[in-house]
Structure formats: structure tokens, C-alpha cells
C-alpha positions in Angstrom: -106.7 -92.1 -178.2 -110.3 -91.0 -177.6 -111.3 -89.2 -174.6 -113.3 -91.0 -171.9 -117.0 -89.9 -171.9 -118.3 -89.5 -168.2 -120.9 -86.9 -168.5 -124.0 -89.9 -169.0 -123.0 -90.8 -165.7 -124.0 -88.0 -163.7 -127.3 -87.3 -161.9 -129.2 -89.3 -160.1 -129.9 -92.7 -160.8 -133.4 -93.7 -161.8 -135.4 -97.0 -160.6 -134.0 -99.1 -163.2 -130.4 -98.1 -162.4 -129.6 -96.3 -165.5 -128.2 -92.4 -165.0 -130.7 -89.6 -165.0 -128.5 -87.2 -166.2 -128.8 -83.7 -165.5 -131.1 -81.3 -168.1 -130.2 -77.3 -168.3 -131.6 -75.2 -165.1 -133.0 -71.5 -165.4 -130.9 -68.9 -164.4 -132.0 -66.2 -162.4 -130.5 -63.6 -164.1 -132.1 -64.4 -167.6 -135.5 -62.5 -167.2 -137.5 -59.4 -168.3 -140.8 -57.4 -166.2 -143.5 -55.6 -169.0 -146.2 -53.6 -167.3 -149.5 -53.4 -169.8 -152.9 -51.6 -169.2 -151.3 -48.2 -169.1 -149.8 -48.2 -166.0 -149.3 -44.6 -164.8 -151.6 -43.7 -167.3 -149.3 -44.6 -170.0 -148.1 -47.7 -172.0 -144.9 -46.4 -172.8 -142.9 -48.7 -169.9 -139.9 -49.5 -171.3 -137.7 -47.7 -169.2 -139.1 -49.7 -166.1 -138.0 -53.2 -167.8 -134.5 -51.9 -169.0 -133.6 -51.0 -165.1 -135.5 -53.7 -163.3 -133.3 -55.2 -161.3 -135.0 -57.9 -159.1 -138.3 -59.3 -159.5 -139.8 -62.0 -156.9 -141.6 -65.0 -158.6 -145.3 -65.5 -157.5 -146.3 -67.2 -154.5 -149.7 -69.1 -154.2 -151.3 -70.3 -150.5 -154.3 -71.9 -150.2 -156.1 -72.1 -146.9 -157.6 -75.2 -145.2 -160.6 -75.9 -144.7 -161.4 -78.7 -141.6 -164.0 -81.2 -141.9 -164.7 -82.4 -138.8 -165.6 -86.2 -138.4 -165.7 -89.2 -135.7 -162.3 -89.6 -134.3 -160.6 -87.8 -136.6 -160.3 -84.6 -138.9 -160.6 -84.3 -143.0 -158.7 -81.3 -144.9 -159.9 -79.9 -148.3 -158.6 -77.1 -150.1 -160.5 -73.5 -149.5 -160.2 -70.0 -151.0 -156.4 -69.3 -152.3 -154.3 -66.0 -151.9 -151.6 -64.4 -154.2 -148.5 -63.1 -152.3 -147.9 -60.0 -153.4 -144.6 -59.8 -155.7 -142.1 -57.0 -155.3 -140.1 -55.6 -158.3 -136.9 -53.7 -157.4 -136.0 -50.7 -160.2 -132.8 -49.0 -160.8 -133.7 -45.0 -159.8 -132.1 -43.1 -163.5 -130.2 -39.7 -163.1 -132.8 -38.2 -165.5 -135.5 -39.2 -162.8 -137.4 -41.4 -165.7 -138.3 -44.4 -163.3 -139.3 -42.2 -160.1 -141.6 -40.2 -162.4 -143.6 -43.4 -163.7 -143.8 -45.0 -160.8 -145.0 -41.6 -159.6 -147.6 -41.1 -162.0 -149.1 -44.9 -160.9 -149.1 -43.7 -157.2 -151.0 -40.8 -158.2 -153.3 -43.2 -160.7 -154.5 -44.7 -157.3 -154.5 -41.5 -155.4 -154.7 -37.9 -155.8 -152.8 -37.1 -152.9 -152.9 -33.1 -153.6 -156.9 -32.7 -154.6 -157.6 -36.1 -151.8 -159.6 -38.0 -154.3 -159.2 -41.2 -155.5 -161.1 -43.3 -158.6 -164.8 -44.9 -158.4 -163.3 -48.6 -159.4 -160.1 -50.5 -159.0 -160.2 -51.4 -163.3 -159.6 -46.8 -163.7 -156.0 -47.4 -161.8 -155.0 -51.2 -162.1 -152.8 -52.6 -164.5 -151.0 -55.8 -165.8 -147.4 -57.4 -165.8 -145.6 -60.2 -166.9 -142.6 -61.9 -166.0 -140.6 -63.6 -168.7 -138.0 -66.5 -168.6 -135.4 -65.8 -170.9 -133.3 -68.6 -172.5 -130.0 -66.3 -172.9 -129.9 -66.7 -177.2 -133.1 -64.6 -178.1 -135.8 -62.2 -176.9 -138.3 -65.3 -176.3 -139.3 -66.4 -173.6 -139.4 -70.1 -172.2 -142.0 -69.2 -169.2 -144.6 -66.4 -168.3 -146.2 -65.2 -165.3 -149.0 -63.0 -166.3 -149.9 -60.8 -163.2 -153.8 -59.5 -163.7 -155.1 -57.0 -162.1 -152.3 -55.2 -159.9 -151.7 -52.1 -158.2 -149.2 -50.4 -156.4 -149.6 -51.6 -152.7 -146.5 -50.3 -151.4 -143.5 -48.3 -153.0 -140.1 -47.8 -151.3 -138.0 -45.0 -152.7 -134.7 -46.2 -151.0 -132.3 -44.4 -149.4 -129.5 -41.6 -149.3 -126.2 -42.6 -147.8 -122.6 -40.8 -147.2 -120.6 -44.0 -147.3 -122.4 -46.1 -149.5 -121.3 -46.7 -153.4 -124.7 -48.5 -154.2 -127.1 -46.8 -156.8 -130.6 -45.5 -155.8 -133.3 -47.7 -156.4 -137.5 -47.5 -156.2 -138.8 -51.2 -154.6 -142.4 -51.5 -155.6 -144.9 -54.3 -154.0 -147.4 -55.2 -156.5 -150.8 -56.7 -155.3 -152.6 -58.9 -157.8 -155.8 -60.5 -158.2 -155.2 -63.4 -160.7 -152.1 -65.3 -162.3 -151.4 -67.2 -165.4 -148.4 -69.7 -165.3 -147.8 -70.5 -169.2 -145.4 -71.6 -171.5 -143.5 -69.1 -173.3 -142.3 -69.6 -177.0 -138.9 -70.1 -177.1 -137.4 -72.0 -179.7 -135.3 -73.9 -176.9 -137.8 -75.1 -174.5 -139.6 -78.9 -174.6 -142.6 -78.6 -176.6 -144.9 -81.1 -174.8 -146.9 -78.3 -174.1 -147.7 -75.5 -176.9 -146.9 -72.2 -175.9 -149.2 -70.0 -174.0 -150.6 -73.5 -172.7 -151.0 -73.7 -168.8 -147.9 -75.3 -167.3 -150.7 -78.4 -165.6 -153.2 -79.3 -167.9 -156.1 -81.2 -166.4 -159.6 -82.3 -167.7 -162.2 -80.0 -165.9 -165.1 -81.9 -166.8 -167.5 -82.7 -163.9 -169.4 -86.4 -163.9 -172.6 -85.3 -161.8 -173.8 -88.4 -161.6 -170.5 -89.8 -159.9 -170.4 -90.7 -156.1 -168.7 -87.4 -154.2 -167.0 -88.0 -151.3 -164.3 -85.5 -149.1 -161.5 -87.7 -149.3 
């Protein structure tokens, strides 16, 4: 007797009535953080990415602008800001994270001679955060982080009656990010890899009517 098939039926159910089904989610554990530009002075980072152990996901605000008009109000979008992200590190016995992280803090500031670079490009550096699939070392999606430095760095704490390991919490400032595809065999290829996840035309008609709204 063959088994009765009920999977089609879950999901929620589209206009037309038929099942939407349910397609595979990311998991938050499957992920990987690469620091580029020689952060610290260095780009040697692998140690950082095998004991990351929490990485937020970036966050993007734009503020309003108000256009004020008879009776009423118009919004359009004005300048945009980049949360900062904040990457939590598993602290190793042999002191390999502190002292990277360390070197970047001194990158930015000399805090023994008090001096500190000419430009932000002699100290800042660039990450990425990958979504992993689980079967390979491709990714299915990428933030690249441009521009970052260290803004703050938390170096944990020490604790008689605690059993948790010592960790290094660093917030990362950042001027730009790029949301892309990765290249993951798995993933829907609608969109070639490194290709922005919203594609739009940018071209401009000048000679089209501009209004607010």
C-alpha cells in the first residue's frame, strides 16, 4: 500500500487556492566572518573566522525628509545610515584573537606614543559575511562590509562561578554595504552570483515630468 503524500499541502495557500508550499529557510548557524584590507596590519585573519561566534546581520535606516504642502505633509527618502554590526569572538588560551584584535585597536590609535594616522583608508579594513548552505565552503549570500573600523571592543569578563569561555565583542562601523548573491551550487540562480539581491534600471528620463509623490 503506498504511503499517503501530505507534504504538497502545507504552506500557505496562494490566490488561486493551490498550496504554497514551504521552500528551505537559512539557518543561523551556517555562516562564516573574513576580515580583508590587512586588518591589524595583517591579512593573515583566519584565526578570527575559526572562533567567531556571533555575527549581527546589517541594518540600514533611512531618514525622512518632510515636504511640507497645503493641508497636508509629503515624505521622501533622505540620507541613509549603516548600523553598526557587532562580531562576538571566542578569546584562545594562546591569546591569538586578543592579540589581533589588539594590533587593529592600535592601527587606529597609538595609545602609548598618543598619535593616531592622517586618513581613515591607513587603519580601515573590510569584511564579509557569508551564508553557508551546510554541504560546501560556498556561499548562498554575502554582505560585504567597506570601509570599517573598530568603534568599540569589549574584552568580556572574569567570573568565579561562571563555566562560560572568554570572549572579545567587537562593534564594527562601516561606511558602505554590498548585499549579493553568493555562489553556491544550491541557491536559485535568477540572479548570477555576485549580482545585487534588487536589480533595478538606473537610468534617468530627463525629459520626464518629476513630481514628489
Amino acid at each position: 500500500m503506498a504511503l499517503t503524500k501530505t507534504k504538497d499541502k502545507f504552506g500557505v495557500t496562494l490566490g488561486d487556492g493551490s498550496p504554497g508550499g514551504i521552500l528551505m529557510p537559512k539557518l543561523k548557524f551556517r555562516f562564516r566572518v573574513q576580515f580583508y584590507n590587512n586588518f591589524g596590519g595583517t591579512d593573515k585573519q583566519t584565526v578570527l573566522t575559526q572562533n567567531v561566534q556571533n555575527v549581527t546581520r546589517p541594518k540600514l535606516t533611512h531618514e525622512e525628509v518632510i515636504v511640507e504642502s497645503y493641508n497636508s505633509k509629503i515624505y521622501v527618502s533622505g540620507k541613509h545610515t549603516w548600523d553598526p554590526v557587532t562580531i562576538i569572538i571566542r578569546d584562545d588560551i594562546h591569546n591569538s584573537v586578543a592579540r589581533k584584535v589588539g594590533q587593529q585597536v592600535q592601527k587606529q590609535l597609538d595609545h602609548y606614543n598618543q598619535v593616531s594616522h592622517v586618513a581613515g583608508s591607513d587603519y580601515k579594513f573590510d569584511a564579509k559575511i557569508e551564508i553557508l548552505d551546510g554541504s560546501h565552503a560556498d556561499s548562498t549570500e554575502v554582505w560585504e562590509l567597506e570601509g570599517c573600523f573598530i568603534q568599540n571592543v569589549d574584552y568580556s569578563d572574569s567570573d568565579y562561578s561562571a563555566n562560560d569561555h572568554v570572549t572579545v565583542t567587537m562593534t564594527l562601523r562601516f561606511d558602505n554595504a554590498q548585499h549579493t548573491v553568493g555562489e553556491g551550487d544550491n541557491q536559485s540562480h535568477e540572479l548570477e552570483p555576485s549580482d545585487p539581491f534588487t536589480v533595478a534600471d538606473h537610468s534617468t528620463n530627463l525629459n520626464a515630468p518629476t513630481r514628489v509623490q
